[in-house]
LUMDRENDREN-969493 format. One record per atom (N, C-alpha, C, CB): residue in three letters; x negated, z, y negated. Coordinates in steps of 0.1 Angstrom, whole numbers, plus 2048, in hexadecimal, padded with zeros to 3 digits. Atoms other than C-alpha are relative to their C-alpha. Glycine has a CB too. Layout:
REM LUMDRENDREN-969493
alaXZY
...
***
This chain:
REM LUMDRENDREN-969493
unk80580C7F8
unkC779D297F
unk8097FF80C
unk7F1803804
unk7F38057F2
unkC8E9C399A
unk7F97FF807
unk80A7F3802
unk8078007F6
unkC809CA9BA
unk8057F180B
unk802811806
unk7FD80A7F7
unkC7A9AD9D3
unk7FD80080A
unk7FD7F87FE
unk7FB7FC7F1
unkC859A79F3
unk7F97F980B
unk8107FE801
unk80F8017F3
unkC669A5A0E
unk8087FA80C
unk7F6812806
unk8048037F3
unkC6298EA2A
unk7F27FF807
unk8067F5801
unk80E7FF7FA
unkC44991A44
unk8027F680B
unk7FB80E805
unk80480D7FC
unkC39973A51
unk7F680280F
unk7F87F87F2
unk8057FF7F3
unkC2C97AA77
unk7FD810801
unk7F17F5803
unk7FB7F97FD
unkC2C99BA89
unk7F0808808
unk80C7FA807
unk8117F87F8
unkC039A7A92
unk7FE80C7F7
unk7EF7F47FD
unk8077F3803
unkBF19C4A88
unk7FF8027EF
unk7F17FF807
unk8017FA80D
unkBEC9BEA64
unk80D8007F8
unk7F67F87F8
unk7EA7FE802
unkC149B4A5F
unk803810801
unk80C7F8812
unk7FC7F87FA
unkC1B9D4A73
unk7FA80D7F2
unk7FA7FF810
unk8047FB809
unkC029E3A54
unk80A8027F4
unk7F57FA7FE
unk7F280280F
unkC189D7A37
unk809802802
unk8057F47FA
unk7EE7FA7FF
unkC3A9DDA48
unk7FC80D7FD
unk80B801811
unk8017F1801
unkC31A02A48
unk7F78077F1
unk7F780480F
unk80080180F
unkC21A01A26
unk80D7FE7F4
unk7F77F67FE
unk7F6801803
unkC3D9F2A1A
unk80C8077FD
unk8027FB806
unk7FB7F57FC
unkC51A0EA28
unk7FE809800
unk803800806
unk8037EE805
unkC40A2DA1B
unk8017FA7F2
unk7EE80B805
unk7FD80180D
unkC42A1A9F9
unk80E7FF7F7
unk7F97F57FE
unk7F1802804
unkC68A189FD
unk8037EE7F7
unk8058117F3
unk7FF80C805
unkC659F09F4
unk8077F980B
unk7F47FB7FC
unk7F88047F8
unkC7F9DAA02
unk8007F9808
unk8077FE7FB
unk8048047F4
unkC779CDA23
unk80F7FC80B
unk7F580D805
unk7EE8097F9
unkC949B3A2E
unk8007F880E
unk8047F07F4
unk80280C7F2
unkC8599AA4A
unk7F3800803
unk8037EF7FD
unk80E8067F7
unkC6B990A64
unk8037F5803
unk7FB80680D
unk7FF8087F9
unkC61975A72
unk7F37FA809
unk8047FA7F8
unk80C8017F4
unkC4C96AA91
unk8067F180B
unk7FF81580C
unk80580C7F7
unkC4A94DAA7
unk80B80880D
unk7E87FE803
unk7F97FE7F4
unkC5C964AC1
unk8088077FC
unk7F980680B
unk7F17FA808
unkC8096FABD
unk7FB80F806
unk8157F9806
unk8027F37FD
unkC7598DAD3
unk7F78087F9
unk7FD80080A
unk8047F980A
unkC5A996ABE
unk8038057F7
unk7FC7FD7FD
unk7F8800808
unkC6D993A9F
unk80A80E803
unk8057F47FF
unk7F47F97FC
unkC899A7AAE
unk7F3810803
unk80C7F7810
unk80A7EF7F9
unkC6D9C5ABD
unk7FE8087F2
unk7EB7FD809
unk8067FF807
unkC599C4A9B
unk80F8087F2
unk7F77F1800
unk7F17FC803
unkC809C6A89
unk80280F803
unk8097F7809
unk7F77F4802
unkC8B9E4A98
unk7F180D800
unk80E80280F
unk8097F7807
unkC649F6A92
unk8018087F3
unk7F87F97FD
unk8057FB80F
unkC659F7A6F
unk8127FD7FA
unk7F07F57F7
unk7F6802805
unkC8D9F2A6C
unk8077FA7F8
unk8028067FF
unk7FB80C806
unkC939D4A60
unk8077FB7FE
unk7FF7F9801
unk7F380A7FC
unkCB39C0A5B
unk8017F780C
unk8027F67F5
unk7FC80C7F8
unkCAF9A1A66
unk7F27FA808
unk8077F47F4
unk80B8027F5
unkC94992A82
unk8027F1800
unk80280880F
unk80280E7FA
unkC8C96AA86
unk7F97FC805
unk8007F97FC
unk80A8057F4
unkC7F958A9F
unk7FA7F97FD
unk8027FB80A
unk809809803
unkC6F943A8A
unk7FB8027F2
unk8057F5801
unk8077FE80D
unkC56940A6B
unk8097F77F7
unk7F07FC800
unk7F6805806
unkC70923A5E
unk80C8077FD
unk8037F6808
unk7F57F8800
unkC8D939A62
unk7FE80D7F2
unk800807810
unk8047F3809
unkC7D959A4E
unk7FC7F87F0
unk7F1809809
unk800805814
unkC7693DA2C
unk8097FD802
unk7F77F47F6
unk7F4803806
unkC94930A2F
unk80E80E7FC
unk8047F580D
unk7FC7F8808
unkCA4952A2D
unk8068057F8
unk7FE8017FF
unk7FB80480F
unkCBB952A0F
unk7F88107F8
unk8167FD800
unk8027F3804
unkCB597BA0C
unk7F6801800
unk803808806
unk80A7FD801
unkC8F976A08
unk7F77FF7F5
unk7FD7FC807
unk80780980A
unkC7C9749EB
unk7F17FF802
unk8038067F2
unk80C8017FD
unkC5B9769F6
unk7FA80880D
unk7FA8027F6
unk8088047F1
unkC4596FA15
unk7F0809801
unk7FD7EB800
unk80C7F97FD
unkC29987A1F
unk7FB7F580C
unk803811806
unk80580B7F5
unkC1596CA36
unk7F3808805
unk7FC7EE7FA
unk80C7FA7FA
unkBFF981A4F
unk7FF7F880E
unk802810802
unk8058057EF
unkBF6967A6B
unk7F27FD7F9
unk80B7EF80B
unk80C8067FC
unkBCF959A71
unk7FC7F77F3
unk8017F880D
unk80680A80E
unkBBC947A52
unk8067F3803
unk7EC7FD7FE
unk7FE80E7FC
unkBC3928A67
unk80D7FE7F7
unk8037FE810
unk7F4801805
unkBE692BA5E
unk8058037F5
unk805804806
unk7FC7FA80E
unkBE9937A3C
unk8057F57F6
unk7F38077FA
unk7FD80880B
unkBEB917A2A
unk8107FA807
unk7F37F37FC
unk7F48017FE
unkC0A90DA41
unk8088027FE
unk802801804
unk7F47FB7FF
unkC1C928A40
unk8058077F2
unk7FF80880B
unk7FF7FB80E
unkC18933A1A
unk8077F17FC
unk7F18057F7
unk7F880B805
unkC2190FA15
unk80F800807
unk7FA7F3804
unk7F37FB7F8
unkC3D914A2D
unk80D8097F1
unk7F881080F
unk7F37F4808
unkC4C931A15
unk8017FC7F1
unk7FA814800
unk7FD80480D
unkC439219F3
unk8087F37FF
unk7F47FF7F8
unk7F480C803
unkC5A9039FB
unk80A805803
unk8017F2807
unk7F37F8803
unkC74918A03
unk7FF8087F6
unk80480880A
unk7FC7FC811
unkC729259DD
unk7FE80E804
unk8127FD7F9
unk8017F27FE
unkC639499ED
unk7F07FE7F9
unk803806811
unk80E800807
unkC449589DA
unk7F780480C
unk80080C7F3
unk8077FF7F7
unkC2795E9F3
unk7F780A7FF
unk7FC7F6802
unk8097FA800
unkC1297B9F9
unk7F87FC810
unk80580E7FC
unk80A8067F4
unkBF496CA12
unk7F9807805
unk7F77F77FD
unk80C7FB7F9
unkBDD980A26
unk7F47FA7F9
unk8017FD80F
unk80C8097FE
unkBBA97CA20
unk7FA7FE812
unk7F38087F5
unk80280680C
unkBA696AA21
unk80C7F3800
unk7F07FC7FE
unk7F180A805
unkBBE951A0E
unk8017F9808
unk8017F77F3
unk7FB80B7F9
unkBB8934A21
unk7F27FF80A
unk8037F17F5
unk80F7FE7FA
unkB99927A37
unk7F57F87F8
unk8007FB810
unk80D808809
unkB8A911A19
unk8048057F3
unk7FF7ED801
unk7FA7FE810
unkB9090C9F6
unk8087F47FD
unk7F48007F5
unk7F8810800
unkBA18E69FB
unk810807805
unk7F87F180E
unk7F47F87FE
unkBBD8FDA0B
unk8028087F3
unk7FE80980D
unk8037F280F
unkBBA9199ED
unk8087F67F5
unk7E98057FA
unk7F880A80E
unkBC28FD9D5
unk80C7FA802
unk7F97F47FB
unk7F3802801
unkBDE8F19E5
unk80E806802
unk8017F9805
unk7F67F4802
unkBF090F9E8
unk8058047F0
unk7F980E807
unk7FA7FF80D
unkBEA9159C7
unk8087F87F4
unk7F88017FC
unk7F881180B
unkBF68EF9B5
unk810801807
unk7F77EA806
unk7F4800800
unkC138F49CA
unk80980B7FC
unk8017FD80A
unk7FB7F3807
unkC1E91A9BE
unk8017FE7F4
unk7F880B802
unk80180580C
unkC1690A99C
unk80F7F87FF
unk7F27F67FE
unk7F580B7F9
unkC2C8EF9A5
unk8138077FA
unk7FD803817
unk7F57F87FC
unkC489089AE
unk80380B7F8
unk7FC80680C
unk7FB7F3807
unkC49922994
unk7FA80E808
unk812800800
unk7FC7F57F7
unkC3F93B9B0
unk7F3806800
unk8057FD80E
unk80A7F7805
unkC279579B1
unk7F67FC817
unk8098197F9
unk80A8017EF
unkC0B94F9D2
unk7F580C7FA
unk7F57EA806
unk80B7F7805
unkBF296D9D2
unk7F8803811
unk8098117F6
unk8087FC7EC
unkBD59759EF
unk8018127FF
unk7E67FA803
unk7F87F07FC
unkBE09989FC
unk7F1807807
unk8117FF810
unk80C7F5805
unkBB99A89F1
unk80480B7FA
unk7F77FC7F8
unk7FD7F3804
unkBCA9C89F2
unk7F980B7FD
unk805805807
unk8067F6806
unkBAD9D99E7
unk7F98007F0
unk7F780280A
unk7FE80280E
unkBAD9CD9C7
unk80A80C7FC
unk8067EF7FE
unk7F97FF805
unkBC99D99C2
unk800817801
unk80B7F3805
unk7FB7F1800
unkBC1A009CD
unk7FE80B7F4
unk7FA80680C
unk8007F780D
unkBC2A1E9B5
unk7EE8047FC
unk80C811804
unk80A7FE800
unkB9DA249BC
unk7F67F17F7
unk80080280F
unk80880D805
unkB92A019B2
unk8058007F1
unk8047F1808
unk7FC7FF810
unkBA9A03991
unk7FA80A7F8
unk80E8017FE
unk8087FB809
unkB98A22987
unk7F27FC7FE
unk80180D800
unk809806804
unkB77A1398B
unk7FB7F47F9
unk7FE7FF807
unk7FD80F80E
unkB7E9F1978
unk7FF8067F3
unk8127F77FE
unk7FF7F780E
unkB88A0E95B
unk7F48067FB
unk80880B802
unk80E7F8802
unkB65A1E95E
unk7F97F27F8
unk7F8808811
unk806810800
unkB549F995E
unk8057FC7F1
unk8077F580D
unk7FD80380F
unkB659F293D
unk8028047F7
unk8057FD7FE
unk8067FB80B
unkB5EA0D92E
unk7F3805800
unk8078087FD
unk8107FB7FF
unkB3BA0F930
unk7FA808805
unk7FC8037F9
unk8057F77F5
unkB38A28948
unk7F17FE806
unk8097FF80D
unk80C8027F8
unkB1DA1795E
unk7F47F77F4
unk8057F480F
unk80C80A80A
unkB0AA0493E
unk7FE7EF808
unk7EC809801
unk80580E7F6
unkAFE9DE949
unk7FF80180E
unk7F27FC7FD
unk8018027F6
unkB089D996C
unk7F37F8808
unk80A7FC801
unk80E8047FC
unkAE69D2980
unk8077F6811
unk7F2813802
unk8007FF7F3
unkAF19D19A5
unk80E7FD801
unk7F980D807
unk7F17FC7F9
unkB129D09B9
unk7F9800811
unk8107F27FD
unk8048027F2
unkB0B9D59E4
unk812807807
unk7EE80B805
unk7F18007F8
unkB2D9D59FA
unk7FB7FF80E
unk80C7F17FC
unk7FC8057F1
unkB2C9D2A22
unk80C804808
unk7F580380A
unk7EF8007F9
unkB4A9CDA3B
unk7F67FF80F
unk8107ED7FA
unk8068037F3
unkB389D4A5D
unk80A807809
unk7F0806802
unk7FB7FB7F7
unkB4C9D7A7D
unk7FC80180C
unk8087FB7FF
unk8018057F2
unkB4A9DAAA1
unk8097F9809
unk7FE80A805
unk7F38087F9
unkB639C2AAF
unk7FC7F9807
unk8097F97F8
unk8068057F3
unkB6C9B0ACC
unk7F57F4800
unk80C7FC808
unk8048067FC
unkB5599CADC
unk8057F1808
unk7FC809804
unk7F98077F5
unkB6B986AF2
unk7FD7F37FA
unk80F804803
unk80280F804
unkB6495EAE9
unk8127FD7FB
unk7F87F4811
unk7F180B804
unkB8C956AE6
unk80480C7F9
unk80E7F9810
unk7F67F6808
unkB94975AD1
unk8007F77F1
unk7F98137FF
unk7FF80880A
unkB9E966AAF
unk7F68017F3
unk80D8037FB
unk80D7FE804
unkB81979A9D
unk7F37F7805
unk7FD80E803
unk80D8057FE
unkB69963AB0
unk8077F0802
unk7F780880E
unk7FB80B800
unkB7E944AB5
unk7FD7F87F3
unk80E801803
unk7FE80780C
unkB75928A9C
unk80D7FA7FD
unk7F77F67FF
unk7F8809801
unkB95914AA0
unk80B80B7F9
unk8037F880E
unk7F87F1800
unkBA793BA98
unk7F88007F0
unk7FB81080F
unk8067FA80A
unkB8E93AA79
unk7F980C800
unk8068027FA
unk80C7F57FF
unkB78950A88
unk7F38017F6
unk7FA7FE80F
unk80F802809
unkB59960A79
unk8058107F7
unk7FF7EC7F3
unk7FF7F2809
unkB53982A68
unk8058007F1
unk7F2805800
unk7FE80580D
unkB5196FA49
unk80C8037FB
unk7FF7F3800
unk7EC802804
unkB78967A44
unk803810801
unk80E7F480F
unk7FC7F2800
unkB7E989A51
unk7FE80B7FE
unk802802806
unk8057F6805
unkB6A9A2A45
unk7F97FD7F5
unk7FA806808
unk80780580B
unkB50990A2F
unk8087FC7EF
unk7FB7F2807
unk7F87FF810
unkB6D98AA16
unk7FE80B7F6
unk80F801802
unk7FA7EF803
unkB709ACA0F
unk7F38027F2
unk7FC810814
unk8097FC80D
unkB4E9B19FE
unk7FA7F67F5
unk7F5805805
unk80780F80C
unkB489889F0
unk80D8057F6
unk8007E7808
unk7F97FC80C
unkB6A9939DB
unk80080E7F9
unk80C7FD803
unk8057F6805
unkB5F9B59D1
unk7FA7FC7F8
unk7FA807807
unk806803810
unkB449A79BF
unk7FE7F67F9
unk7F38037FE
unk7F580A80E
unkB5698C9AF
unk8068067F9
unk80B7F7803
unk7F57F7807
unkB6D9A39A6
unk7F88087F2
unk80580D80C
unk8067FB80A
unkB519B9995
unk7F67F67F5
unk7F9809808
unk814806805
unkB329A298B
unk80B7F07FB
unk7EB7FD816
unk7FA813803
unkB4D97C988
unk7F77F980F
unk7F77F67E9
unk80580B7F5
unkB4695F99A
unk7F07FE801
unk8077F07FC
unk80E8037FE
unkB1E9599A8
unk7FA7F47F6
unk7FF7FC80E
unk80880E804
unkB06940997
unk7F97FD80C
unk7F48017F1
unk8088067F1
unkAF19419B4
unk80480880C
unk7EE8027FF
unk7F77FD7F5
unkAFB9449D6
unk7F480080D
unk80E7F4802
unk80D7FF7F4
unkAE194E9F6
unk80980880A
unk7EF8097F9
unk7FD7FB7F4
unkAEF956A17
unk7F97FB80D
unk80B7FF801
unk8058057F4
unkAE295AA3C
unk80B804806
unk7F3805804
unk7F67FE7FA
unkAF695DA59
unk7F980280F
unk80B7F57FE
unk7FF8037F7
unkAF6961A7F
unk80B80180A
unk7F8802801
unk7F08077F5
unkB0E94CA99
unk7FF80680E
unk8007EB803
unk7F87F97EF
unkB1E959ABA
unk7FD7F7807
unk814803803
unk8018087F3
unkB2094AAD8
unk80A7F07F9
unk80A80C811
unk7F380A803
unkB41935ACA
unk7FD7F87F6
unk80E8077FC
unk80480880B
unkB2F92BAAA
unk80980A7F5
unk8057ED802
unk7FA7FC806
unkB43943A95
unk7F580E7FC
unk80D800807
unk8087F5803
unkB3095AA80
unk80080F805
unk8028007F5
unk8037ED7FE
unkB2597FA8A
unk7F88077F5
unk7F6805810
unk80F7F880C
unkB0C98BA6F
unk8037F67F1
unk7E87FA808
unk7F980A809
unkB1297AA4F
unk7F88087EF
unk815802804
unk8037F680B
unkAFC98AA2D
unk7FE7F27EE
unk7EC80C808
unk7FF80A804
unkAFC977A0C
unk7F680C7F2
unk8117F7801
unk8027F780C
unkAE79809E8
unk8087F57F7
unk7EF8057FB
unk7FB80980F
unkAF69729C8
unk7FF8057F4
unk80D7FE7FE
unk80080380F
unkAEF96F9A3
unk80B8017F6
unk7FC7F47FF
unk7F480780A
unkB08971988
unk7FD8067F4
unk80F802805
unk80480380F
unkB0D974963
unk7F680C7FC
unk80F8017F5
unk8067F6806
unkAF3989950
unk7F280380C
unk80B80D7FC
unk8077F87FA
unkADC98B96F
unk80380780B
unk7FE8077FB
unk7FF7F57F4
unkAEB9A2982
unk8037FB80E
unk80B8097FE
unk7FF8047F3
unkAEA99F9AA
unk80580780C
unk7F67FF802
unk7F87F87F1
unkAFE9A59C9
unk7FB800809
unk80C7FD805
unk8038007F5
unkAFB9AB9EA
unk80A804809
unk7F5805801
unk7F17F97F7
unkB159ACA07
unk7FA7F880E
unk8157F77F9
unk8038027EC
unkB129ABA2E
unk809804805
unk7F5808808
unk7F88007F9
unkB2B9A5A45
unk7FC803812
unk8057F47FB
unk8008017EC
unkB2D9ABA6E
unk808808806
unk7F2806807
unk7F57FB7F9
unkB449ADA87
unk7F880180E
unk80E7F5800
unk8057FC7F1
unkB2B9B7AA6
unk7F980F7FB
unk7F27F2809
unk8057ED801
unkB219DDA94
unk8048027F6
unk7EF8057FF
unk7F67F380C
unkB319F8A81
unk7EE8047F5
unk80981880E
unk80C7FC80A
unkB1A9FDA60
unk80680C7F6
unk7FA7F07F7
unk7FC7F8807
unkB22A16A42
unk80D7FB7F9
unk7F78047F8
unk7F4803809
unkB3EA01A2D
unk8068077F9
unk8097FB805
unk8017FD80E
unkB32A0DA0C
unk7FB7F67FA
unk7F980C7FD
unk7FE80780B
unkB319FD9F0
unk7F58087F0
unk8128017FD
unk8097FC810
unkB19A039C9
unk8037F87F9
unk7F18007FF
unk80580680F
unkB1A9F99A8
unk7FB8087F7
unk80B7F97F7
unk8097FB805
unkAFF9FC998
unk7FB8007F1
unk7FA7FC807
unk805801812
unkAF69FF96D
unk7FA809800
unk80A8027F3
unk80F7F9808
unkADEA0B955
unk80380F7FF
unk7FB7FA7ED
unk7F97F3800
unkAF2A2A950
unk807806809
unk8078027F7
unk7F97FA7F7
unkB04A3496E
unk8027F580B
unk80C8067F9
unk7F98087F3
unkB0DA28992
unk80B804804
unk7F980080C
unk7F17F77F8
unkB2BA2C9A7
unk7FE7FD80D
unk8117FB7FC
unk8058047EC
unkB25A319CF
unk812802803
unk7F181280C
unk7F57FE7F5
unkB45A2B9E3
unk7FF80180D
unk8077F77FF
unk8037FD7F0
unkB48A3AA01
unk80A7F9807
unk801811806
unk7FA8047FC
unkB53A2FA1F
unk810803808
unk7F97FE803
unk80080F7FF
unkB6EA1CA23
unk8037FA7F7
unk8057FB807
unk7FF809811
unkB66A0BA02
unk80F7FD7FC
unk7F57EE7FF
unk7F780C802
unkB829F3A07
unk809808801
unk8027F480A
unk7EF7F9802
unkBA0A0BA0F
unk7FE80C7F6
unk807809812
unk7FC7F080B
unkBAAA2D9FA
unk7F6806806
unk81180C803
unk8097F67FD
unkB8BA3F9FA
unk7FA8057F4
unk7F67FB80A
unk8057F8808
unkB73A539E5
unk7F77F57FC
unk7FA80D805
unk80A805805
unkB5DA4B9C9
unk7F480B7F7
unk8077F67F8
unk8057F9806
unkB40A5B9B4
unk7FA7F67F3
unk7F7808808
unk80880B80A
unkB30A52990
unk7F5807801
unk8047FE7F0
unk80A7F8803
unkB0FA5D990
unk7F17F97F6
unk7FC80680E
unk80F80680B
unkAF3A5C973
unk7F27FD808
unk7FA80E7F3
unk80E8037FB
unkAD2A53974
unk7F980D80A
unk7F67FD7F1
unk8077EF7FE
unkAC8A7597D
unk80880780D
unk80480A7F0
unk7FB7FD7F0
unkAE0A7899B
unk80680B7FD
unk7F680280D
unk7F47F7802
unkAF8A8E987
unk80C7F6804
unk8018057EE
unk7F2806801
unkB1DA8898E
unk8078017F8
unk808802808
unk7FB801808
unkB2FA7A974
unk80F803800
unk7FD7F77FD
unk7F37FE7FF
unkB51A77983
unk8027FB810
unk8087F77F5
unk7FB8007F3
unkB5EA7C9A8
unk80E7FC802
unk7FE80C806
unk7EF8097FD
unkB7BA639B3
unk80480480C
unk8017ED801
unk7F88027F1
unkB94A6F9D3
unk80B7F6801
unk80880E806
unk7F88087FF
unkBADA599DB
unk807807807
unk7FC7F4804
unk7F77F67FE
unkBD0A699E1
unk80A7EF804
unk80380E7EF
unk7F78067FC
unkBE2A4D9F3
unk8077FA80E
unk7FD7FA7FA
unk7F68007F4
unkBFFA47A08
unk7FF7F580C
unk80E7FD7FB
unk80580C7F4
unkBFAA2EA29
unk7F47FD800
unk8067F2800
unk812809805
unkBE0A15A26
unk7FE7FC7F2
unk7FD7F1807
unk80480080F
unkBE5A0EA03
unk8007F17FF
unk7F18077FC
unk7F9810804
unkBF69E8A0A
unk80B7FF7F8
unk8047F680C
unk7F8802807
unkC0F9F39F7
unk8027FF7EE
unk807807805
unk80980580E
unkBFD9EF9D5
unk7FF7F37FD
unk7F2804800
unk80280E801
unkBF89CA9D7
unk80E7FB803
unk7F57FB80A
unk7F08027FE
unkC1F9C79E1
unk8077FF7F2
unk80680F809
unk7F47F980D
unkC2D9DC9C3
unk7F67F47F3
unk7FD81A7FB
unk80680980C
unkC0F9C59AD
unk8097F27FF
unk7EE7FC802
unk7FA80E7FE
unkC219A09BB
unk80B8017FB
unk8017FA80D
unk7F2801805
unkC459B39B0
unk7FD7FF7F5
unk80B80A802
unk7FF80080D
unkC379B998E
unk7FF7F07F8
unk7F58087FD
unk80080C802
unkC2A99598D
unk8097F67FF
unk7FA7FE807
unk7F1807804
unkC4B983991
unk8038097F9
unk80D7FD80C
unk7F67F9807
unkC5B99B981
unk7FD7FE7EB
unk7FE814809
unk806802810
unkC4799795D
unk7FF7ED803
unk7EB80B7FB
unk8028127FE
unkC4996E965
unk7EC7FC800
unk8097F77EC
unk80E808800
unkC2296B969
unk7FD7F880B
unk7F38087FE
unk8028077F6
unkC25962989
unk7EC7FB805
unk80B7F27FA
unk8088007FB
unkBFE968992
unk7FD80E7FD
unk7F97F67FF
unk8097F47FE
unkBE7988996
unk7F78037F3
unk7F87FE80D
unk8057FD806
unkBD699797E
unk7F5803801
unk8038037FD
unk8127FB7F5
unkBBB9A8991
unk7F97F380B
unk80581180F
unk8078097F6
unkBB89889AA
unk80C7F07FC
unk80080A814
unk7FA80D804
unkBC596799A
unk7FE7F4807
unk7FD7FD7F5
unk80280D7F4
unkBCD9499B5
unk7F37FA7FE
unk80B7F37FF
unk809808801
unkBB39389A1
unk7F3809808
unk8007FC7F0
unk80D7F67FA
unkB989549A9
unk7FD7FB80C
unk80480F803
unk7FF8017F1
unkBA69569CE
unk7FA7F2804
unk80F801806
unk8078107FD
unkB9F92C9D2
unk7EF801802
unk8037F47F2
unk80B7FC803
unkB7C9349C2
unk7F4805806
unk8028057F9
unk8077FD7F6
unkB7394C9D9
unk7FD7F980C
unk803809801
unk7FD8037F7
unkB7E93B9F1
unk7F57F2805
unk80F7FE7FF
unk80C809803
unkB6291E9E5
unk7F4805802
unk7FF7FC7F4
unk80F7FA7FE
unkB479369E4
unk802807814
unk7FD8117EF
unk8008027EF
unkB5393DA0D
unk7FB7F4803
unk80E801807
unk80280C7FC
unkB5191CA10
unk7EC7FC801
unk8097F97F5
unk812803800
unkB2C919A07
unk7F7809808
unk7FA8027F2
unk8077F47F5
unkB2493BA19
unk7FF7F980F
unk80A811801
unk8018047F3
unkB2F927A3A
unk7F87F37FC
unk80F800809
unk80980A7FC
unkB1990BA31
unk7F37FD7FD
unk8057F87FD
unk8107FE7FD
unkAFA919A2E
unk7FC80680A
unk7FA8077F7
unk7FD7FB7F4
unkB01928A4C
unk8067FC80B
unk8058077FE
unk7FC80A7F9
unkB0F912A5F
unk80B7FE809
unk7F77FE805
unk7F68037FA
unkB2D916A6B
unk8117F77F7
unk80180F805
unk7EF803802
unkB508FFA68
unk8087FB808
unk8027F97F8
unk7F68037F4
unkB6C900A76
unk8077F67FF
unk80A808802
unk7FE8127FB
unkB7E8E3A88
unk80B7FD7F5
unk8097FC815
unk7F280980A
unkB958C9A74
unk7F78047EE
unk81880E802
unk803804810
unkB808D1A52
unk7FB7F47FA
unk7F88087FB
unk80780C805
unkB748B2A3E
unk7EF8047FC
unk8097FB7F1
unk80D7FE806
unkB578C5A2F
unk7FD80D806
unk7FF8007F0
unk7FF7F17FC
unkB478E3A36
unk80280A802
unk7FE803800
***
């Protein structure tokens, strides 16, 4: 497989994540790019970079790039992924993908468009923990999946203009943590038939509390809760007739798992034995992706990502929050 040659698209905390993933995976990490040449240039000689630009134009145009890691603000995601898929670069997006699903789709028609691989960078799809659990799940391990329960609870800032609480920033726990567990159990259970969420708004109008149940094929029912004003457990269950699996916390990154029977024997104890944070799994998946011409994900297919991105959509409008410049809710 011909390895391809990474650009990162703005220069914050979760960038700073993936350069250094990147770089314990030994994957080829060519350019930055940031809004500030000094940034660029700081962020550059961090993680020892080639080349540094002062601009997000500069870093797609790029000739040496073949694909765009885009870690700025939901706001900006459809810009700047569009940004890199008209310069003929493939796009790995931050979640969540976009801040709707009218965005979601046009990332996707235009990657279509383009031959080019766009994927949302739900790196926990993609970890070794989650792939041996998919394996259990289809082989009958757990019997008829009953349940799934996920939460993403934080304690984060407070401040009205921090970008977590800013609507115009795409504030809201939702986008930012709430993803985590509405695509978990899509991932497990498929898309909802029925959709029930409550919520409660900040000072700014931007969600802090955020819990949702849902329905889907056969019955079975989820449950996920989000919040960015308290630290909760962020564990995770799925639940069948024959066996469960408790994930400890922190569900979402490289952590532990158990199977256990009805009877609260342990079937099979999962550790997770991996290097950084474990963003370099969803990296090495996007080279495979160009590299076999499918040009989407296997574990999380644009179409999905949009999808979810619809059932967000409805979570904030039973709840009542939307942010400025949308047509609909």
């Amino acid at each position: 497989m011909t390895a391809l040659r990474w650009g990162i698209l703005a220069t914050g905390g979760i960038a700073a994540a993936f350069a250094a993933d990147l770089r314990t995976a030994g994957l080829d990490l060519v350019a930055v790019g940031s809004r500030s040449q000094d940034s660029a240039d700081a962020f550059a000689a961090r993680f020892d970079i080639p080349r540094a630009h002062g601009s997000y134009e500069a870093l797609a145009a790029d000739p040496d790039v073949d694909i765009v890691y885009v870690a700025t603000p939901h706001p900006m995601h459809l810009a700047d992924a569009r940004l890199a898929l008209s310069h003929g670069k493939h796009a790995l997006v931050e979640k969540a993908f976009t801040v709707n699903r009218a965005e979601a789709e046009e990332l996707r028609a235009l990657a279509a468009e383009k031959g080019l691989l766009v994927m949302e960078a739900m790196w926990t799809r993609y970890l070794p923990h989650m792939i041996r659990i998919r394996e259990l799940i289809a082989a009958g391990t757990l019997g008829e999946i009953r349940s799934v329960s996920a939460d993403h609870t934080q304690l984060l800032p407070t401040d009205p203009a921090h970008r977590l609480n800013a609507l115009e920033l795409g504030g809201g726990a939702l986008l930012d943590l709430g993803i985590y567990p509405v695509s978990f159990v899509w991932d497990i259970l498929g898309a909802p038939e029925t959709l029930h969420a409550v919520g409660r708004l900040g000072d700014t109008g931007a969600d802090t509390e955020v819990a949702t149940v849902m329905t889907h094929a056969g019955g079975a029912v989820s449950t996920t809760l989000s919040s960015s004003r308290a630290a909760g457990p962020n564990v995770a269950a799925i639940v069948g007739t024959k066996a469960r699996i408790e994930i400890d916390r922190v569900w979402y990154t490289p952590t532990s798992f158990r199977v256990v029977a009805p009877d609260g024997t342990v079937i099979e104890e999962y550790v997770s034995d991996v290097e950084g944070r474990g963003m370099q799994y969803q990296a090495r998946a996007a080279e495979r992706y160009v590299a076999d011409g499918s040009v989407d994900s296997d574990l999380l297919p644009v179409a999905e990502s949009a999808a979810i991105m619809g059932g967000l959509d409805e979570i904030r409008a039973q709840i009542g929050v939307r942010y400025p410049g949308e047509n609909n809710g």
